[in-house]
C-alpha positions as CSV (number, residue, x, y, z in Angstrom):
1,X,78.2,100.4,-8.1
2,X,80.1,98.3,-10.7
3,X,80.7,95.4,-7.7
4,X,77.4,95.8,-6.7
5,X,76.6,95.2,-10.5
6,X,78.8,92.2,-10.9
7,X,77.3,90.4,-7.0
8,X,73.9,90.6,-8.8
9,X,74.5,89.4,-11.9
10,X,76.4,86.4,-10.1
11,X,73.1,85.9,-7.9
12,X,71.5,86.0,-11.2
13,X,73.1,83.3,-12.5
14,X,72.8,80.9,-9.5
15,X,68.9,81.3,-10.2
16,X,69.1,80.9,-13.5
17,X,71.1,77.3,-12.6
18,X,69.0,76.6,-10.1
19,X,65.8,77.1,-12.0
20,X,67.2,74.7,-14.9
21,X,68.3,72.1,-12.6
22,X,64.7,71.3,-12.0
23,X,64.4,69.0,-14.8
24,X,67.1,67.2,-13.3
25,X,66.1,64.0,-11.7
26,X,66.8,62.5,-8.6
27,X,69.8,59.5,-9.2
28,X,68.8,55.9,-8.5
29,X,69.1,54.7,-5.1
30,X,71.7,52.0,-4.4
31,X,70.3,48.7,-3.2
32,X,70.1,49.2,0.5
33,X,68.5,46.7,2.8
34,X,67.0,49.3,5.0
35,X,65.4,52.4,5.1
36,X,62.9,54.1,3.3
37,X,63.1,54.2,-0.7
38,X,63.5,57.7,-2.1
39,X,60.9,58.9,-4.5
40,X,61.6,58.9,-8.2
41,X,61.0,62.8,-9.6
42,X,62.8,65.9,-10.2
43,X,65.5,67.6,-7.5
44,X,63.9,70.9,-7.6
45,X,60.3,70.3,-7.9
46,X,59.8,74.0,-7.4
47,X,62.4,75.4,-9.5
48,X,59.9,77.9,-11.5
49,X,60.7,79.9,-8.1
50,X,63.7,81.0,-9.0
51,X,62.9,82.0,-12.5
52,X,60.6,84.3,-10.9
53,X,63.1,85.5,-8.1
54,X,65.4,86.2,-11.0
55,X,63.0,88.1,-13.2
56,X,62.3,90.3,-9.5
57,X,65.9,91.0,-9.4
58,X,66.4,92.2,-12.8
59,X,63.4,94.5,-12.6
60,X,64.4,95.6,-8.9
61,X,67.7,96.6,-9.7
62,X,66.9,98.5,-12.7
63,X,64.6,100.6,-10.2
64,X,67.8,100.6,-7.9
65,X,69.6,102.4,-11.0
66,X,67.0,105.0,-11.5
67,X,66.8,105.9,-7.8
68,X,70.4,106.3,-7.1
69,X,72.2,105.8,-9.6
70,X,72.3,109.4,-11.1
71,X,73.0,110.5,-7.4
72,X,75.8,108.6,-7.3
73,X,77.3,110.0,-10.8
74,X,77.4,106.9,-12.2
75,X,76.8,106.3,-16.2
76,X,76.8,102.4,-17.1
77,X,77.8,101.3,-20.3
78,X,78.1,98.1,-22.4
79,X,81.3,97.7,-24.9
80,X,80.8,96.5,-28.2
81,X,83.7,96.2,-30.5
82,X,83.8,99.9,-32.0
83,X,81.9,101.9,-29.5
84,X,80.9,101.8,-25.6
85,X,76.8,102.8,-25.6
86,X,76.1,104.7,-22.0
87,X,73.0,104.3,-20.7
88,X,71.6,107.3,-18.6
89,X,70.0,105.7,-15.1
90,X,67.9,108.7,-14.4
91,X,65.8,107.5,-17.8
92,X,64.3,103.7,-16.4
93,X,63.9,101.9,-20.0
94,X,67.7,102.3,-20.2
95,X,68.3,101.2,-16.9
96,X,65.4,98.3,-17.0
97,X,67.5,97.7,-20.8
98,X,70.8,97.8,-18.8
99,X,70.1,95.2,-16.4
100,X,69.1,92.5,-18.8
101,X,71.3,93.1,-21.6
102,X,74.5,93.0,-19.3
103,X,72.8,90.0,-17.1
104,X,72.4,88.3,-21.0
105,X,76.5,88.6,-21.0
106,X,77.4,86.5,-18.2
107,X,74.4,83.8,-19.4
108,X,76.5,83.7,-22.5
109,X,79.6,83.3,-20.9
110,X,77.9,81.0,-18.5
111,X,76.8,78.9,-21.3
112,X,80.4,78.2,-23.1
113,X,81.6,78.0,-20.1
114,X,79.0,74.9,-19.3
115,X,79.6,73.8,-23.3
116,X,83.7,73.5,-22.4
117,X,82.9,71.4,-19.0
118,X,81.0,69.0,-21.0
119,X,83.1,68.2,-23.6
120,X,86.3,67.5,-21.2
121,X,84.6,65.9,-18.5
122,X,85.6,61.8,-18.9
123,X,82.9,59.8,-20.5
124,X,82.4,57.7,-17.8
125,X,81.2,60.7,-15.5
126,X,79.1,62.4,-18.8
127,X,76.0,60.0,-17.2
128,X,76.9,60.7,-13.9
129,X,75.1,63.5,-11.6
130,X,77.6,65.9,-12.6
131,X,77.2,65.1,-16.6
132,X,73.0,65.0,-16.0
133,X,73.7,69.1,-13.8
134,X,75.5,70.1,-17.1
135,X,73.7,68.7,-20.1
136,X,70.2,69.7,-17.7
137,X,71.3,73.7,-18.3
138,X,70.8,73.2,-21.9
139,X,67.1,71.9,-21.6
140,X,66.2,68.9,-24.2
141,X,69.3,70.1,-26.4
142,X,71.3,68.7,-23.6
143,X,70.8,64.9,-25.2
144,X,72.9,65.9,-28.3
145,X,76.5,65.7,-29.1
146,X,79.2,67.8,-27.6
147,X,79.6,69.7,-31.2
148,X,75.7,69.9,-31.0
149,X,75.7,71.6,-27.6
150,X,78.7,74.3,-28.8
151,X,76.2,75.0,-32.1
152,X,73.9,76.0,-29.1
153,X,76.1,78.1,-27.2
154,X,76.8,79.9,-30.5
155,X,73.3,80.0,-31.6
156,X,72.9,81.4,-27.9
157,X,74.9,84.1,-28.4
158,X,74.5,85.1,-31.7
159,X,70.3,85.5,-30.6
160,X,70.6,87.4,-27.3
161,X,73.7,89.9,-29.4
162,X,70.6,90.4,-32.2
163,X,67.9,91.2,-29.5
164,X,70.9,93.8,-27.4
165,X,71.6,95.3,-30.5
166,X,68.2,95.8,-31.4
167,X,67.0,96.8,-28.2
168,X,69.4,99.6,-28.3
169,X,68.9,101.1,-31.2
170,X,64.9,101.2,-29.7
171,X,65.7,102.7,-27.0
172,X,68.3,105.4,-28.6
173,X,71.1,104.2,-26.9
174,X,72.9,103.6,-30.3
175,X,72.3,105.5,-33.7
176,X,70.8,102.9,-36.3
177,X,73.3,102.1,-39.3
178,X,72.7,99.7,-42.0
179,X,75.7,98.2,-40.6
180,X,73.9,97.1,-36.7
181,X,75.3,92.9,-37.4
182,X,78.1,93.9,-39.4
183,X,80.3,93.3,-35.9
184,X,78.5,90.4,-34.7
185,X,80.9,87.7,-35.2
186,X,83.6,90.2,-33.5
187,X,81.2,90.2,-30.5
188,X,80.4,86.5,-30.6
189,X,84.3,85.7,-30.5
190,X,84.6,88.0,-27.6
191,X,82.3,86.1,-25.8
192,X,84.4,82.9,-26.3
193,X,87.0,84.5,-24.1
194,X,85.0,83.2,-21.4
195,X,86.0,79.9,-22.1
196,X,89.9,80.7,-22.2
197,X,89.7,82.0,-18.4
198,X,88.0,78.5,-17.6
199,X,90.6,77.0,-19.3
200,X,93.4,78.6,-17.6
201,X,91.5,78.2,-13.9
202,X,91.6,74.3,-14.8
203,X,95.1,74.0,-16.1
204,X,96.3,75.9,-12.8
205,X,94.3,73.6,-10.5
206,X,95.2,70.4,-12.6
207,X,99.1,71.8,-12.2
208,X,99.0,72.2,-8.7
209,X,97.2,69.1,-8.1
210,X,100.2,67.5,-9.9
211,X,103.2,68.8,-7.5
212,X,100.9,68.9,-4.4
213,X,98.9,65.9,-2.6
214,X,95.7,66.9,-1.4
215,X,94.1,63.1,-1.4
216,X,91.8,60.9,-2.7
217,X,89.2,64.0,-2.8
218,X,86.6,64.0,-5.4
219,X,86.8,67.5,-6.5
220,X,90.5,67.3,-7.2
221,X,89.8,63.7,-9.0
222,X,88.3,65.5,-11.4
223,X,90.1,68.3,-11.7
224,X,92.9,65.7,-13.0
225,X,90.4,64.3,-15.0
226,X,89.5,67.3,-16.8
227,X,93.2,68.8,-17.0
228,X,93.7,65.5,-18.9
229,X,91.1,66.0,-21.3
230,X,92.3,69.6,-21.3
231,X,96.0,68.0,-22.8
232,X,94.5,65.2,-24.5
233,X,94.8,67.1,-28.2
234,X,98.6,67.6,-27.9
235,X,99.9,64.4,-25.9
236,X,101.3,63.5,-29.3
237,X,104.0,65.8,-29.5
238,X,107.1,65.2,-27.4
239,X,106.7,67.3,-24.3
240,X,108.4,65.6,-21.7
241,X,112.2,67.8,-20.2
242,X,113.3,65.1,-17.9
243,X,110.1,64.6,-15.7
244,X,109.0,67.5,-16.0
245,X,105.8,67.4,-18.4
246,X,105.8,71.3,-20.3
247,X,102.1,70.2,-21.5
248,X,100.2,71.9,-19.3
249,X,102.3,74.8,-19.5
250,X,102.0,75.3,-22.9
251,X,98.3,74.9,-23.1
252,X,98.4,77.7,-20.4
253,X,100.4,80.3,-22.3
254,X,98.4,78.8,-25.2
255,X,94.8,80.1,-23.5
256,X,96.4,83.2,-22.1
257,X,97.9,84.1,-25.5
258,X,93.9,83.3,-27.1
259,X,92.3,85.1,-24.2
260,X,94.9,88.1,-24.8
261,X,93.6,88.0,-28.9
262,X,89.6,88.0,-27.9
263,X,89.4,91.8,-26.3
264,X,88.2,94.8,-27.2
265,X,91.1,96.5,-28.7
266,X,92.6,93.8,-30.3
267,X,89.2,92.6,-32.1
268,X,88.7,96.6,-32.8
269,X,92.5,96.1,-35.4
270,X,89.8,93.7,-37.6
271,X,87.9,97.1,-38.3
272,X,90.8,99.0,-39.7
């Protein structure tokens, strides 16, 4: 059940994308001396669709849960940083609260994850298609500043952790304290850990890229691009062993080391 968890909240997300790439418009055609002009307007002029088919597949799965899940002995739960609330399928308000709340996890990681891509990719591409698909996901907030859009993120996260932890204690899956936001900057830094896995995923691709040819590809273009935006902050300190540039490797045992800080068990030692 967990896999089938983690396939639907990926489908999830590709709605939620899809539905805020229709503000996005369509780029400007290059001067072409035949052929019909395309019309100026948004790439998904329909993209409300997929808000809807993502609200159906939260509230369809939730039913899933309460149908088969207690069949199938399974219990989900959701880790904070000092406990692990379970919430019984057989009873549908924790299974409807189940499906959003953990679905409002990835769409946190999602959006640091989109926060990190903008502020690495090179300037010159920031007003490009790919720049416009990024700063699109963050609605009008997506014409601000890079340190603007990571506020946003954080803001993000921070609301939807007040509105689980809430939700919750309505729904007596956790015991109300006076203490119910005394962990959420534990929880908030957890969710940053998304952005250390990106970071390592880039640094490996930007590192193979560098031994290995694969052409004049775009993809891998910017995959340079970004790895060198990636190793921009510490080009100042001598890294070089021969020809052999140790940059990106320390950056990568840099995130690993961050990634290994931001978990469960290690943010659970601030509470002792």
């Amino acid at each position: 059940m967990d896999w089938l968890h983690s396939i639907l909240n990926l489908i999830g997300l590709l709605f939620w994308v899809l539905w805020r790439a229709g503000t996005l418009l369509r780029p400007k055609p290059s001067n072409a001396l035949a052929g019909p002009t395309p019309r100026p307007g948004k790439i998904f002029k329909h993209s409300w669709v997929y808000l809807i088919g993502l609200i159906v597949l939260l509230t369809l799965r939730a039913v899933f849960y309460n149908q088969f899940g207690p069949g199938l002995n399974w219990t989900p739960s959701m880790e904070l940083i000092h406990e692990a609330p379970h919430f019984r399928s057989d009873f549908f308000p924790r299974a409807l609260a189940y499906s959003i709340l953990s679905f409002s996890r990835w769409l946190i990681a999602l959006y640091i994850c989109f926060a990190l891509l903008i502020t690495i990719i090179p300037k010159e591409d920031s007003s490009g298609i790919w720049g416009s698909f990024l700063r699109c996901q963050f609605s009008r907030l997506g014409k601000l500043q890079t340190i603007a859009l990571w506020v946003t993120a954080l803001l993000l996260a921070s609301l939807l952790h007040i509105v689980e932890i809430e939700w919750m204690t309505l729904i007596g899956v956790r015991v109300e304290n006076t203490q119910n936001y005394h962990h959420l900057p534990l929880l908030v830094m957890l969710d940053f850990r998304a952005a250390t896995y990106l970071t390592m995923v880039i640094v490996s691709l930007y590192i193979l890229n560098s031994f290995i040819y694969f052409g004049e590809k775009k993809f891998w273009k910017k995959v340079d691009d970004c790895g060198k935006q990636l190793l921009a902050p510490i080009r100042k300190i001598p890294l070089m062993v021969g020809k052999l540039d140790l940059a990106p490797f320390v950056v990568m045992a840099f995130a690993y080391g961050l990634s290994y800080i931001l978990r469960h068990d290690q943010l659970a030692l601030c509470l002792q």
